[in-house]
C-alpha positions as CSV (number, residue, x, y, z in Angstrom):
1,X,12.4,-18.1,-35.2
2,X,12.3,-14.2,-34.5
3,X,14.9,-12.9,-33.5
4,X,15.3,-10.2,-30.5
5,X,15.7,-7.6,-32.8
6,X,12.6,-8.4,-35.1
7,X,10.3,-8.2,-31.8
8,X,8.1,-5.1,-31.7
9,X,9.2,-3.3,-28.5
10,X,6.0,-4.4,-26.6
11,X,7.4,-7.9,-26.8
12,X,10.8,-6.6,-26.5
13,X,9.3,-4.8,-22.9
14,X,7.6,-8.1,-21.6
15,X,10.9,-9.7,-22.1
16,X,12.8,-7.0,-20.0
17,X,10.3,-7.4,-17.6
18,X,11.2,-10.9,-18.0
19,X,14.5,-10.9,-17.0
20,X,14.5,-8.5,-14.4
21,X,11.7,-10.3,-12.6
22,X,13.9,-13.5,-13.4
23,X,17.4,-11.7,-11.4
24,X,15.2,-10.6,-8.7
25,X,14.1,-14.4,-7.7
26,X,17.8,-15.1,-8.3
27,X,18.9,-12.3,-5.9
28,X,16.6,-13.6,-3.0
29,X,17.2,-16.9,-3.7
30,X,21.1,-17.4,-4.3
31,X,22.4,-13.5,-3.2
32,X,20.3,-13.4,0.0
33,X,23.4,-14.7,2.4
34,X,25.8,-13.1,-0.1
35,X,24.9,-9.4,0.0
36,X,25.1,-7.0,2.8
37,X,21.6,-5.5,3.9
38,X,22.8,-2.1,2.3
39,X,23.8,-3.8,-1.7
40,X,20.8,-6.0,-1.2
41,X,18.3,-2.6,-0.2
42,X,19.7,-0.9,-3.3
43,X,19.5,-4.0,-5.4
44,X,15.9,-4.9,-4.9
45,X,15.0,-1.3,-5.1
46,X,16.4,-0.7,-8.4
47,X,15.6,-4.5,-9.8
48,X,11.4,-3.1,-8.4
49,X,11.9,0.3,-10.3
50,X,13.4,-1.3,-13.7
51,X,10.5,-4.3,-13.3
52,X,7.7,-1.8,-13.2
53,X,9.4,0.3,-16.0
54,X,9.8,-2.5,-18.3
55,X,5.9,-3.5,-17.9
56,X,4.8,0.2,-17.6
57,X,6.4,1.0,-21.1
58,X,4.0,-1.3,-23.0
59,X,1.5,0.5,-21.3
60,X,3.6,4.1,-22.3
61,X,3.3,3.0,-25.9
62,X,-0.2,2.3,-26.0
63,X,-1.0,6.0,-24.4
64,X,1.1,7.4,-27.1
65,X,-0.2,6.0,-29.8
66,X,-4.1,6.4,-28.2
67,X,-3.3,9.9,-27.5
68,X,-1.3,11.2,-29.9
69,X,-0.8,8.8,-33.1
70,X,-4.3,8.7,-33.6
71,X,-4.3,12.5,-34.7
72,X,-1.3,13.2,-36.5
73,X,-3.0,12.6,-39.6
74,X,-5.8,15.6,-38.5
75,X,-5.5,19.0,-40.0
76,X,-4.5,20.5,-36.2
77,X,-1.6,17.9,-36.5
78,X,0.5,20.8,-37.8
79,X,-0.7,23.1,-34.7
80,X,1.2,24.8,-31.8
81,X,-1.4,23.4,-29.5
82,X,-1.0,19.8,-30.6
83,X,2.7,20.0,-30.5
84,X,2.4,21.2,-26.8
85,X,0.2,18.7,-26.1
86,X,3.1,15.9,-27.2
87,X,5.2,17.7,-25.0
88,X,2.5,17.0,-21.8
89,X,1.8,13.6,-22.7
90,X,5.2,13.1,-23.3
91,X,6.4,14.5,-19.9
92,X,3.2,12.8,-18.7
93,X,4.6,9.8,-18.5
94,X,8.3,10.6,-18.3
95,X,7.3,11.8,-14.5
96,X,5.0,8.3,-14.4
97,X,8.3,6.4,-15.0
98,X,10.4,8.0,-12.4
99,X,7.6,7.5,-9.6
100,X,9.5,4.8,-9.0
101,X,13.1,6.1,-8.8
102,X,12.3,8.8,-6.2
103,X,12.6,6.0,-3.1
104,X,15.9,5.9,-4.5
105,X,17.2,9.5,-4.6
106,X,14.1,11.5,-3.2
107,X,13.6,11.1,0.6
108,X,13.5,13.8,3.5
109,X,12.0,14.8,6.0
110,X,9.1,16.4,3.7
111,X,8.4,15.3,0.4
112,X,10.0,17.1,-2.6
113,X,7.7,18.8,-5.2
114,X,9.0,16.6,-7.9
115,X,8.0,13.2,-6.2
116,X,5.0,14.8,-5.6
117,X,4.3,15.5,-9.6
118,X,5.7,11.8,-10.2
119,X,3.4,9.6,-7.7
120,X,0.3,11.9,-9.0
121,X,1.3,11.1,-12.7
122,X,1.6,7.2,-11.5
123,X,-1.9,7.1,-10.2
124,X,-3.3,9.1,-13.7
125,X,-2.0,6.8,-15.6
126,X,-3.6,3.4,-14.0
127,X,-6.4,5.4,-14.4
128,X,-5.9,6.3,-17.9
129,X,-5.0,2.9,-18.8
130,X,-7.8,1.1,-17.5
131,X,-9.9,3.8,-19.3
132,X,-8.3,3.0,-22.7
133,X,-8.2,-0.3,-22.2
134,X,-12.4,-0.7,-21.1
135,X,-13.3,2.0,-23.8
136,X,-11.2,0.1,-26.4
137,X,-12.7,-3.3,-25.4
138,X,-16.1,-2.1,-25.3
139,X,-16.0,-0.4,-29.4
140,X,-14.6,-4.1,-30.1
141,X,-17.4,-5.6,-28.9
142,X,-19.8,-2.9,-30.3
143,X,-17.6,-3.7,-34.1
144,X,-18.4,-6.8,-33.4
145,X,-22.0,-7.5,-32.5
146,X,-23.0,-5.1,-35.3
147,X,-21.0,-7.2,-37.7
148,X,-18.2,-4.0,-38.9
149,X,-15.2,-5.5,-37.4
150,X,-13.8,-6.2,-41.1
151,X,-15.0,-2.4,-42.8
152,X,-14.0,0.7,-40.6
153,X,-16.5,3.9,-41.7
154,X,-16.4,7.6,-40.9
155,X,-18.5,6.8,-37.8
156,X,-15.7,4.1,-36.5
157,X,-13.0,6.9,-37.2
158,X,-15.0,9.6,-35.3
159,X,-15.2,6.9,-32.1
160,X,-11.8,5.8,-32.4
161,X,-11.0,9.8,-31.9
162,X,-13.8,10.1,-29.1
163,X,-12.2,7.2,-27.0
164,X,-8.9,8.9,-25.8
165,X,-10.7,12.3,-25.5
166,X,-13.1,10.6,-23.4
167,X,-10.5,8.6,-21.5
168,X,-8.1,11.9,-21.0
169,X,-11.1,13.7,-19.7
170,X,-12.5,11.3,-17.2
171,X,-8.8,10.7,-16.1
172,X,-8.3,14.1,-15.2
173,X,-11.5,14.4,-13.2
174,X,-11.1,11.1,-11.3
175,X,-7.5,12.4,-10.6
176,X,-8.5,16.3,-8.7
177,X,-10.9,14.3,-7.2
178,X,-8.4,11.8,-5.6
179,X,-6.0,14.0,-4.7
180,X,-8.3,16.2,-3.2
181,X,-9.9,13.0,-1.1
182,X,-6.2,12.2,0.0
183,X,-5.7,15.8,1.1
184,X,-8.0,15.8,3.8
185,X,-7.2,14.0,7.3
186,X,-8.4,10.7,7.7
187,X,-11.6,9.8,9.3
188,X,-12.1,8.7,12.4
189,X,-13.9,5.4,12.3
190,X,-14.7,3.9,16.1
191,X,-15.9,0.6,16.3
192,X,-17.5,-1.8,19.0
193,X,-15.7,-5.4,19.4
194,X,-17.0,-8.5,21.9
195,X,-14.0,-9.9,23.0
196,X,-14.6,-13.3,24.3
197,X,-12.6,-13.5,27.9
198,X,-12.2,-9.9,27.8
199,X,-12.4,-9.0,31.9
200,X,-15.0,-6.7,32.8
201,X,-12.7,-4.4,34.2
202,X,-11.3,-3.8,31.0
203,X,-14.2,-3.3,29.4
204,X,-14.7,-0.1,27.3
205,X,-10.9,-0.4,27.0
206,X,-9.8,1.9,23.5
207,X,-7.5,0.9,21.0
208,X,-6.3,3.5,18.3
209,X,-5.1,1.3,14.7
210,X,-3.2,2.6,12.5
211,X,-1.6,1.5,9.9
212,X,0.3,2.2,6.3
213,X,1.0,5.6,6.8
214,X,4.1,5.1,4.5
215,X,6.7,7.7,5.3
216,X,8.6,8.2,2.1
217,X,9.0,10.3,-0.9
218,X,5.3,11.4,-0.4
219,X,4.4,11.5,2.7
220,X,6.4,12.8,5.6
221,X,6.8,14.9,8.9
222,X,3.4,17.2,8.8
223,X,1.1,14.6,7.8
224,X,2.8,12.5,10.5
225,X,2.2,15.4,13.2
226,X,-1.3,15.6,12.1
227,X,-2.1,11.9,12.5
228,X,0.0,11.9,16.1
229,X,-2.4,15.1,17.4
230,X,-5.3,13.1,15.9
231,X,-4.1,10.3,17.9
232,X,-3.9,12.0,21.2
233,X,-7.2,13.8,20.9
234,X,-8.6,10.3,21.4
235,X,-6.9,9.7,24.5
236,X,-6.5,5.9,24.0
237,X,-5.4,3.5,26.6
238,X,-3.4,1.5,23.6
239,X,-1.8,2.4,20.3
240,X,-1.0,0.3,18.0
241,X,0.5,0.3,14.5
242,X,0.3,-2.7,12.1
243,X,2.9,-2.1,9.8
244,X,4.4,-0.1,6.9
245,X,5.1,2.7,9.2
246,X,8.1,4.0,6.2
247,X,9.4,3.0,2.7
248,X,12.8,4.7,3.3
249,X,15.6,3.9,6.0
250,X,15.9,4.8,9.4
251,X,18.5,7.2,9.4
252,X,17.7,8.9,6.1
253,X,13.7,9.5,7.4
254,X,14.0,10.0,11.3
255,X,13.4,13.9,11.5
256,X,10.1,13.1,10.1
257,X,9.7,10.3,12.6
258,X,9.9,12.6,15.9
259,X,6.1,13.0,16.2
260,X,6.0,9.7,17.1
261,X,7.3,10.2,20.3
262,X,4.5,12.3,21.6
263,X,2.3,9.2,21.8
264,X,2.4,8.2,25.6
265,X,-0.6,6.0,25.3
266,X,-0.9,4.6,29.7
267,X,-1.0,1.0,28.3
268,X,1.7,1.4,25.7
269,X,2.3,1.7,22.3
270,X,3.0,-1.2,19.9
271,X,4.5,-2.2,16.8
272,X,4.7,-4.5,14.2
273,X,6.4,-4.7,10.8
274,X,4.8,-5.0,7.4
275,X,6.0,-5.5,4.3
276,X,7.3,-2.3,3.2
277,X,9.6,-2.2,6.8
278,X,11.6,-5.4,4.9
279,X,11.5,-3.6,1.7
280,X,13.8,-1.2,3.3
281,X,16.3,-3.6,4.6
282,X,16.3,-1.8,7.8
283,X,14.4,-3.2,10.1
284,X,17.2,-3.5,13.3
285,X,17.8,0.1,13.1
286,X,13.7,0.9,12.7
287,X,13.1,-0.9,15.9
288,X,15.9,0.8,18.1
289,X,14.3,4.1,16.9
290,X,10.9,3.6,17.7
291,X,12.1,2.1,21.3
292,X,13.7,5.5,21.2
293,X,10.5,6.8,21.0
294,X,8.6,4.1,23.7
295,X,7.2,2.4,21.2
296,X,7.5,-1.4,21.6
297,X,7.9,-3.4,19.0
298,X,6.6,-7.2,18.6
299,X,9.1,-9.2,16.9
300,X,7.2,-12.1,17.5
301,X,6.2,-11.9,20.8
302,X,4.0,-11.2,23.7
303,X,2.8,-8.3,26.4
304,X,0.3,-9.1,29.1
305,X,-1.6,-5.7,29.2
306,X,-3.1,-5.4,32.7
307,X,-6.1,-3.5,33.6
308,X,-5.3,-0.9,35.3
309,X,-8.0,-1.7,37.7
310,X,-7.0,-5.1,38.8
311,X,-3.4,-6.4,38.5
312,X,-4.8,-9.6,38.5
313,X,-7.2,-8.6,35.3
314,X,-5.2,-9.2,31.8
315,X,-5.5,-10.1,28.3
316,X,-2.3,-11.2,25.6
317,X,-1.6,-8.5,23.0
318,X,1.0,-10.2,20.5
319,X,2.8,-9.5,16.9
320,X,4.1,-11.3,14.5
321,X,6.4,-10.3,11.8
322,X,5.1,-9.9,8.1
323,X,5.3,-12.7,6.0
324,X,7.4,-10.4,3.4
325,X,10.4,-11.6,5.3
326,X,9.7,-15.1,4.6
327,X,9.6,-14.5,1.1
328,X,12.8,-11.9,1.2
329,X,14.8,-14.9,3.6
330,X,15.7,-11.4,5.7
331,X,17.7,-13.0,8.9
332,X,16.2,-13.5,12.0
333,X,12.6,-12.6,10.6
334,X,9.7,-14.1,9.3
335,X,6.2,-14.9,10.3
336,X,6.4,-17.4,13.9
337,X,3.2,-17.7,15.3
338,X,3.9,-20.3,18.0
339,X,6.9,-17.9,19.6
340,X,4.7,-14.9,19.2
341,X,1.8,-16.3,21.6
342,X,4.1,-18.5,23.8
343,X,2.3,-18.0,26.9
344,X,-1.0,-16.9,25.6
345,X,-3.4,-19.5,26.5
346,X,-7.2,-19.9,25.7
347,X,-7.7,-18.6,29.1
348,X,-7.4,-15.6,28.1
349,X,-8.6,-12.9,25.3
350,X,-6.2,-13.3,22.7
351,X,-5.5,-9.7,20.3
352,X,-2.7,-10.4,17.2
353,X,-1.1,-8.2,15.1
354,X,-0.9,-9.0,11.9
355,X,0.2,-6.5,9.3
356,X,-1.5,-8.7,6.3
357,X,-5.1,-10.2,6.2
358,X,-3.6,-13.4,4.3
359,X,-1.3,-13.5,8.0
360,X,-4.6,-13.1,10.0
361,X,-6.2,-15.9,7.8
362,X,-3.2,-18.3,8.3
363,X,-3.0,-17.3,12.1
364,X,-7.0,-18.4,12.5
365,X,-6.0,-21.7,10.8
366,X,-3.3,-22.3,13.5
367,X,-4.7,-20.7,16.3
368,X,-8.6,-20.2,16.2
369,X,-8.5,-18.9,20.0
370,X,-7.3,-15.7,18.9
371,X,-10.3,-13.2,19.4
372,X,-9.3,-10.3,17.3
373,X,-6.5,-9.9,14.6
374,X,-6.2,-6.2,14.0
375,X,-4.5,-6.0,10.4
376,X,-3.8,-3.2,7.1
377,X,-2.0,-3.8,4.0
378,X,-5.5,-3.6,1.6
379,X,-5.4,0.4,2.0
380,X,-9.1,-0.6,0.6
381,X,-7.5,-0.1,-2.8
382,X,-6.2,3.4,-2.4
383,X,-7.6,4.3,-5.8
384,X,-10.1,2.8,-9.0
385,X,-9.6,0.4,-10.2
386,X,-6.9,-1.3,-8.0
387,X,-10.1,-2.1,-5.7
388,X,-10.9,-4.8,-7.3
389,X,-7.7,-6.5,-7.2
390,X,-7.2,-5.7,-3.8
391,X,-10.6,-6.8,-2.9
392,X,-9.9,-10.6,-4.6
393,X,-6.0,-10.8,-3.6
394,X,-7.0,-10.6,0.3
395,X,-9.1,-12.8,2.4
396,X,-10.3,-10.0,4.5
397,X,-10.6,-6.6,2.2
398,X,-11.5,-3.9,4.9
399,X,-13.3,-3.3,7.9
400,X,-14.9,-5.5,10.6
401,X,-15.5,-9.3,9.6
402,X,-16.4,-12.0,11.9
403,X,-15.2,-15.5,12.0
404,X,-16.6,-18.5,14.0
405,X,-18.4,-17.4,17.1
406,X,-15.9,-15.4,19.5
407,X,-13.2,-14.4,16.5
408,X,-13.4,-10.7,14.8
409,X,-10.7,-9.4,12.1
410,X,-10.7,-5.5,11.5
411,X,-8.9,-4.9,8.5
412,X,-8.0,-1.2,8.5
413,X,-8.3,1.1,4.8
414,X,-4.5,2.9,5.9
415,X,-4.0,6.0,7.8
416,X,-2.2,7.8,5.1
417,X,-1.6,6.0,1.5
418,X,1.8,4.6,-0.8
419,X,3.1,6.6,-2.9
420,X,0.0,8.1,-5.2
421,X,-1.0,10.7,-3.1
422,X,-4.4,10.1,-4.2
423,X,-7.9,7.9,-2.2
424,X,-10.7,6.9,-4.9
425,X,-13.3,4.7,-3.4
426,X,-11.5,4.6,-0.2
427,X,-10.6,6.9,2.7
428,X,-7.8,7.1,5.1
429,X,-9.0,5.9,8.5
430,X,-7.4,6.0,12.3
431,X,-9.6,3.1,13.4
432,X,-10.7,3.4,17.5
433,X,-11.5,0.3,18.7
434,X,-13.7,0.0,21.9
435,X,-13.3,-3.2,23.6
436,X,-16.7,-4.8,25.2
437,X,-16.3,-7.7,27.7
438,X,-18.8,-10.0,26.9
């Protein structure tokens, strides 16, 4: 049997990866009740960041060895230029690696330069390694079907150069050309929705959606002003935001918050948690500072919203909490769809928030009377090629879907992004929604 020692430090990785995953089940399992909310914050944060690390260094070590192994046996090996290039690739990933840290020690009210550097680093190298990895696979297969898998020629030593030169290269392009897709404000996308029962006096009614704007070590107070002047420029009669509003704590994030309060929507503004609000452990002290601000929000409940032409004219707007909290056992939360439409009866349009499209999906199972679920989490992707896993992890990916006869779901890309300051083959959306009475 071999032992730990004997393992090359791939395996050695996996197994890290192992047993951190292995004490982060433990600590929501067994530690849950045990903890306070401010050990178990900085526990799950720094069990995430050492996970990610331990499978990120396999990755690490394949880069290396594509990028700079591969020529030290060239005649530039010896060169100034190739010893600075160690030094970027090396410091490449060093500032991928510590992407992760920065929710830790790297918060305000405006993001720092450094986390910045870090989260753009993070998103070049998924890039980089899905590059390596497709390139890699497809000389394999091209050794393979022309029968040279067991004899390696000059030709095979001049691809095995071209790959990571090709790789770095498209890498680097795909990455200005995020960053500079991320940069820009997001679009605004309005869209027309039938809502069954919908009275006629509320018809035309708008609804601004936002969602993931992720206040954090990346994104903070100006992007948030922008996205609140956006906001009012559209004059809606509701606001609503489905979830992962911050990655950081209350306290530590609320200059950055104040732009929030110049929402003053006439039919309110509304809230509901996503994943990322129970990452933070902070979700008591997130709610009293957005009612600080007038914003409501919906820990599993209800508002009538009234037209403001007939009192007697209303539909049910209700949240639920994300199913995160389930998962995390965080106290007094998790997903309760019965509580959050006690009340709302079939007589009457129906509009959940949901934070995640899986949510929406199991809400429709319970509930098909709901007539719109207004949801985020997907961010379309955020970036190639996480598209594709985002796009087969969720039941609704983005956008308008509908489902039975009188039932929509409008999944919504993200108003801002997580971490990576960077948008390939998505864009960053506030969504207005027009209501139409049938």
């Amino acid at each position: 049997m071999i032992s730990f020692k004997q393992m090359p430090i791939e395996a050695k990785a996996a197994v890290a990866a192992g047993v951190v995953f292995l004490s982060m089940m433990l600590s929501r399992s067994y530690l849950a009740a045990k903890l306070d909310f401010r050990t178990r914050r900085w526990l799950l944060r720094l069990q995430t960041a050492l996970f990610f690390n331990s499978l990120m260094l396999v990755g690490s070590l394949h880069v290396w060895r594509s990028t700079v192994t591969t020529f030290t046996r060239s005649s530039a090996a010896s060169s100034f230029c190739f010893m600075l290039w160690k030094v970027a690739v090396f410091t490449f990933l060093a500032l991928a690696h510590s992407s992760f840290f920065t929710l830790l020690f790297l918060v305000a009210e405006e993001p720092y330069f450094f986390s910045l550097a870090a989260y753009t680093c993070l998103g070049a190298y998924i890039i980089l390694i899905f590059f390596l990895f497709t390139l890699g696979s497809v000389e394999q297969a091209y050794r393979f079907l022309a029968g040279r898998a067991a004899k390696a020629g000059t030709g095979n030593k001049n691809r095995t150069a071209l790959k990571p030169v090709l790789a770095v290269v498209l890498t680097v392009v795909l990455t200005v050309v995020g960053l500079l897709n991320a940069s820009q404000p997001p679009t605004v996308n309005s869209v027309e929705i039938p809502v069954h029962k919908l009275p006629s006096t509320m018809n035309n009614l708008k609804v601004v959606l936002l969602s993931d704007i992720h206040l954090g070590p990346t994104v903070g107070k100006t992007k948030l002003a922008m996205i609140v002047r956006m906001v009012k420029a559209l004059k809606p009669d509701i606001t609503v935001i489905v979830g992962d509003l911050s990655d950081a704590e209350a306290k530590i994030i609320r200059p950055a918050v104040e732009p929030l309060g110049e929402l003053d929507s006439p039919l309110g503004t509304y809230f509901v948690t996503g994943n990322h609000e129970y990452y933070t452990s902070d979700v008591s002290n997130w709610f009293e500072l957005l009612k600080s601000f007038n914003i409501q929000p919906l820990h599993n409940e209800n508002v009538k919203i009234v037209s403001p032409k007939s009192t007697s004219d209303w539909f049910c707007l209700a949240g639920v909490d994300d199913i995160e909290a389930d998962v995390l056992r965080y106290s007094g939360h998790g997903m309760d769809l019965k509580k959050a439409l006690r009340g709302c009866s079939s007589e009457h349009a129906i509009v959940l928030l949901a934070h995640q499209p899986i949510a929406a999906k199991w809400a429709l199972q319970e509930r098909p009377d709901i007539n719109l679920i207004l949801s985020g989490h997907t961010h379309g992707g955020q970036i190639f090629p996480l598209n594709a896993g985002a796009y087969l992890l969720n039941p609704f990916f983005v956008g308008l879907y509908q489902v039975g006869q009188n039932t929509f779901v409008y999944v919504s890309p993200g108003t801002m992004y997580y971490g990576m300051p960077m948008r390939l083959g998505s864009r960053a959306e506030i969504t207005e929604i027009i209501l139409r009475s049938p």
